[in-house]
Each structure stands twice: as C-alpha cells, then as structure tokens.
N, C-alpha and C positions, 0 to 999 in steps of 0.2 A: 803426643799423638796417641799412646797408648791408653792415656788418662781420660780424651775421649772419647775413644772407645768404649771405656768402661763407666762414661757419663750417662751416653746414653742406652746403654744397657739397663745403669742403674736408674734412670727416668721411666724406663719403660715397667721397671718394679714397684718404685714409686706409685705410678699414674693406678696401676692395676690394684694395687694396695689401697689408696685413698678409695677408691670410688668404691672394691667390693668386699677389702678386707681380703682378700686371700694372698697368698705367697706364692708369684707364679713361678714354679721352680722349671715350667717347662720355657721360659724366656731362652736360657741360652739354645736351644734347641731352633728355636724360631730366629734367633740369630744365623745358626749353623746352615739351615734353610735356605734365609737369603742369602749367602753368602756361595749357598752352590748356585741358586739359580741366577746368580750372577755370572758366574762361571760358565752355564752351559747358556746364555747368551752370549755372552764372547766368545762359546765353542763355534755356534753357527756366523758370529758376526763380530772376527777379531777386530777390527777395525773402529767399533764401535766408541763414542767417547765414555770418559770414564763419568760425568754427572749424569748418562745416559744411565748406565751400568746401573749406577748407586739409584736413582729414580724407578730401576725396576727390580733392584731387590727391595728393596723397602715396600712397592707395594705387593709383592709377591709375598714378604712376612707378614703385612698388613691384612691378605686375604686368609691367609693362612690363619692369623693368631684369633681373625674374626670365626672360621669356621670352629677352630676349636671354643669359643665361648659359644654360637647357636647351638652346636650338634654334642657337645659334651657338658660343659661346666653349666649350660641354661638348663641344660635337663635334669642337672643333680639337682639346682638348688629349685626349680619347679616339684621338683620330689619333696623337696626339703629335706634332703641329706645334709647333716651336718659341717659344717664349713670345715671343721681336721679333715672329712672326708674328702672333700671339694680338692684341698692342697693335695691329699693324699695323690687324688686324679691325677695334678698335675706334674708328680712325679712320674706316676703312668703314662702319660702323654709324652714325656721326657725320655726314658724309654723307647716307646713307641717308635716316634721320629728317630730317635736315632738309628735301630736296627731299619725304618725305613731308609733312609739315607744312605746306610752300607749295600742292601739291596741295589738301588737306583744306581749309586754312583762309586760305588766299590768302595775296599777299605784299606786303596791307599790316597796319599795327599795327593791333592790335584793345585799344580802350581797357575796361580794366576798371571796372566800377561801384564806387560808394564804399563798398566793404563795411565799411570801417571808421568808418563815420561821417561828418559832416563837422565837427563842434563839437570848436574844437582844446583840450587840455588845459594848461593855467596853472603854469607853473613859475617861483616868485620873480619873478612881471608877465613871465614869457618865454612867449610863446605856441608850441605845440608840435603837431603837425598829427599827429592819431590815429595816421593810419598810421604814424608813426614809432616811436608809442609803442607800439602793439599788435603791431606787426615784430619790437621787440625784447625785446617780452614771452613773445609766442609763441618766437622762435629760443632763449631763454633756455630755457624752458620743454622746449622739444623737447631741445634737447642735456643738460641735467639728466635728463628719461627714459632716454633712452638711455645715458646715464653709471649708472644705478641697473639698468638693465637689464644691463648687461654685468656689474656688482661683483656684485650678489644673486639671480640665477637661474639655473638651469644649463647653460642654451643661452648665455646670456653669457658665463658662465665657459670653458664649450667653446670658443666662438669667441676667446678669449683665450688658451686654452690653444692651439686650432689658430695663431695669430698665431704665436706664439712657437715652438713646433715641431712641426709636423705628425706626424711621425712617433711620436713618444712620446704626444700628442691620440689619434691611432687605436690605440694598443698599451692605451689607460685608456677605452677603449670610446666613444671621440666618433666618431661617422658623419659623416665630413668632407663626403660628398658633399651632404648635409644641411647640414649648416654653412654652408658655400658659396652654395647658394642662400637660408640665410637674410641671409648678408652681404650678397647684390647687393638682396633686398628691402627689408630696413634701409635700403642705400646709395641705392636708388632713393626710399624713403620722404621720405629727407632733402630730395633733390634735387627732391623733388615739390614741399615745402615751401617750397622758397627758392622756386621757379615761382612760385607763387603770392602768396606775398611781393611777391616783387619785379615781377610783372605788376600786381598793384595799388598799388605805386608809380610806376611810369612806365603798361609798357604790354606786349603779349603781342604777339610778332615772331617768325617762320618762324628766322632768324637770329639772338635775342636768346640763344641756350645757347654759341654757339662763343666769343665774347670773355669774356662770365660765367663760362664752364668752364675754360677759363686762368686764369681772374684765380683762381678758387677751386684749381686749379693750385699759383699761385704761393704764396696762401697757405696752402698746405699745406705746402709748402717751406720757407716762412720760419718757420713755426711747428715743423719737424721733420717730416720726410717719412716717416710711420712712427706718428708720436704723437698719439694722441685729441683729449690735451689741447694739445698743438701746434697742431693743426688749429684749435680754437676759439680759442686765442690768437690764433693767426696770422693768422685770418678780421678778428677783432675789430683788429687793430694795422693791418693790410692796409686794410682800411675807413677806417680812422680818417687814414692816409697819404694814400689817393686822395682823400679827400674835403676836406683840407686843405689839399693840394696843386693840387687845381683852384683854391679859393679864393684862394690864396695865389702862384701859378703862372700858369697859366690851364688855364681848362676844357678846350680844344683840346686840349692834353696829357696829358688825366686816363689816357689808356689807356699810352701812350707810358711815364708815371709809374712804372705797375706793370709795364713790363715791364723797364725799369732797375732795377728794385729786384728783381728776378727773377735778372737778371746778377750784381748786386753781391751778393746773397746766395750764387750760390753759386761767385763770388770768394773774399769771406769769409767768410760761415760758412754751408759746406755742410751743417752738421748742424742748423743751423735755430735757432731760438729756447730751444727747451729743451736742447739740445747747449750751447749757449754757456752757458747755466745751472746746466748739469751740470758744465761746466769750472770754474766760478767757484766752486761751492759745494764 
C-alpha cells in the first residue's frame, strides 16, 4: 500500500520531468493539498464514499498543480529564466503551500475517517485491515488508467511524443503548450491521489508532503528517472524496502533507510532499475 503511494507520487515526477525537464520538488506539497481537501469534504460530508473522496482530491491537486504551471513556472520560462531557476521556484512553491496549509488548517494532524471501512479482509486466516487493501487497489487501478491513457489516445501519445522530442512533437502538429498543462494536471491528479491515500492511512499534516515528496523522489530514481514504468516499480520496491526495513532495523530509521538507499543508488546505478535491466538483457 505504501509502495503505491509512492508510485504515483513518483509518476507524477516522472511525467513533469519527461515533458519539461524540471524537478518538481513542489509535488509533495500538491500531494499534502489533496490530501486535506479531502478531509475537509468529509468535514462537511462524513458520509461521503471513499472513490468519491479520492475523485476530488485528485482533481483538487490537479487544479491546483495546473495553476502553479500558468501563473508561476509559464512565466519564468516565458522570461526565459534559466531552468536551475525554474526548480529553484519550485522549492519556493514548496514552501509556500506548506506555510499556506498551516494557516487554512492549523498545524496539528487532522485524523481521517474510516472511509474504507473498518471489517478487515481474510487472507489464508491472515487478517488484512481495508485500507491496505483498497490503497492498493485503487493505486493499481489509477496507474493502469493512466498507462492506457498515454498508449491509446491522442493527447497520450502527444505527451509521449513531446517526452521524447519536443521539437519534431511541434513540427507533427502537438501544441506543446497544451500538453504541458495537461502534464502538470495528470501529475497533480496523481499526487491528489496518494494524499488522500495516505491521509486515511495515518493522517493529514501542514508538513506530511515534504518527506513523502523525497521519498517519492527517490523512487523515481531508483526506478529510472525518466521512466513511467520505473517510476511504478520503483515506488512499489521503495515501499516494500522501507517497510521491512523498519521491521527488521527499526522504525526510528525508517526515513534515514530511504535516504541511504537514495546515495547508494546513485553510486551504483544511476540509471535506476530499468537501466540495470536494460544492461542485463
């Protein structure tokens, strides 16, 4: 559950990477985002279901992650401010939201309700607590859309063709500038997603996107910094590391874990999971 969480965080890094070359460090923030305004529809409407929930953080991050590409990042690079800059932004942005967020909704955790139930599901006498199940049912689910959206439609294919070379994308009639904002939409949709996820697993925190948004970071990294399905591996192996490694380590260290494994990646293999793959085969 944890792993996709941190799938599609690091899809949503991916996506924003391929198309403009920047490193959005403001992603977990836009995570954080949807993750309350999930929250404070449940405030007014406990009852609500939870793919309802997850449907309007995601596009709540979605509008959001698009405002910040028209009204800030389009105006740098219309400047032509240098692209370190651009990143630099979206650490400022990163910032930004977050002291927004403590403002709006104060700076303690806001517990989520049990939208996913609370009768846990039976696996071979192994009891298994919904949320975990419907996390990774749903992250499954979202990254499968998105993977069918990019191969069979044509704004998919555009942004795939933009990925890969912008200039010959625009010379075959893709309107990049179009494209672009629907990448950071997508990339915020993602990020809505995991919010929300992952606030009804723990809990929803002014400061819950900055360490989440690393770690989805890193596995981005380790999955191929660059590649879709990197990204989703990467999330899922990343997860599956921290959460054994607390077990088996201790908890104390669970952050500490991933950020070693951030080093040693790209010690050894800078090109990530599917690089090493590529080599092998």
């Amino acid at each position: 559950a944890i792993g996709c969480v941190y799938s599609l965080i690091a899809l949503g890094f991916t996506m924003i990477i391929r198309a403009t070359g920047i490193i959005h460090f403001a992603q977990g923030e836009v995570m954080m985002l949807g993750s309350m305004s999930g929250i404070t529809v449940l405030a007014f409407f406990p009852q609500m279901p939870a793919i309802i929930v997850l449907i309007l953080g995601m596009l709540a991050s979605g509008i959001i992650a698009v405002g910040m590409e028209l009204f800030v990042y389009r105006t740098l690079r219309v400047r032509r401010i240098p692209i370190m800059n651009i990143i630099t932004a979206t650490v400022g942005m990163s910032i930004l939201f977050m002291n927004a967020a403590r403002i709006i909704w104060g700076s303690e955790p806001l517990r989520y309700p049990d939208i996913f139930g609370t009768e846990s599901f039976i696996f071979s006498g192994i009891p298994v607590s919904p949320q975990l199940v419907w996390i990774t049912i749903f992250g499954i689910i979202i990254a499968s859309i998105l993977q069918v959206f990019l191969k069979y439609t044509s704004t998919g294919l555009a942004m795939q063709a933009m990925a890969q070379d912008p200039h010959a994308a625009q010379l075959m009639g893709a309107n990049l500038t179009k494209i672009t904002v629907y990448t950071y939409a997508i990339a915020g949709m993602m990020a809505g997603a995991a919010g929300v996820m992952l606030g009804s697993l723990f809990f929803s925190f002014f400061q819950m996107g900055f360490v989440t948004g690393l770690k989805g970071f890193i596995a981005a990294t380790l999955g191929g910094l660059g590649s879709l399905g990197g990204a989703m591996l990467g999330g899922i192996v990343f997860g599956l590391l921290e959460t054994f490694g607390a077990v088996y380590i201790s908890s104390a260290y669970k952050d500490g874990i991933g950020m070693a494994l951030l080093i040693a990646i790209l010690f050894f293999y800078p090109t990530g999971l599917v690089g090493l793959w590529k080599r092998k085969k």
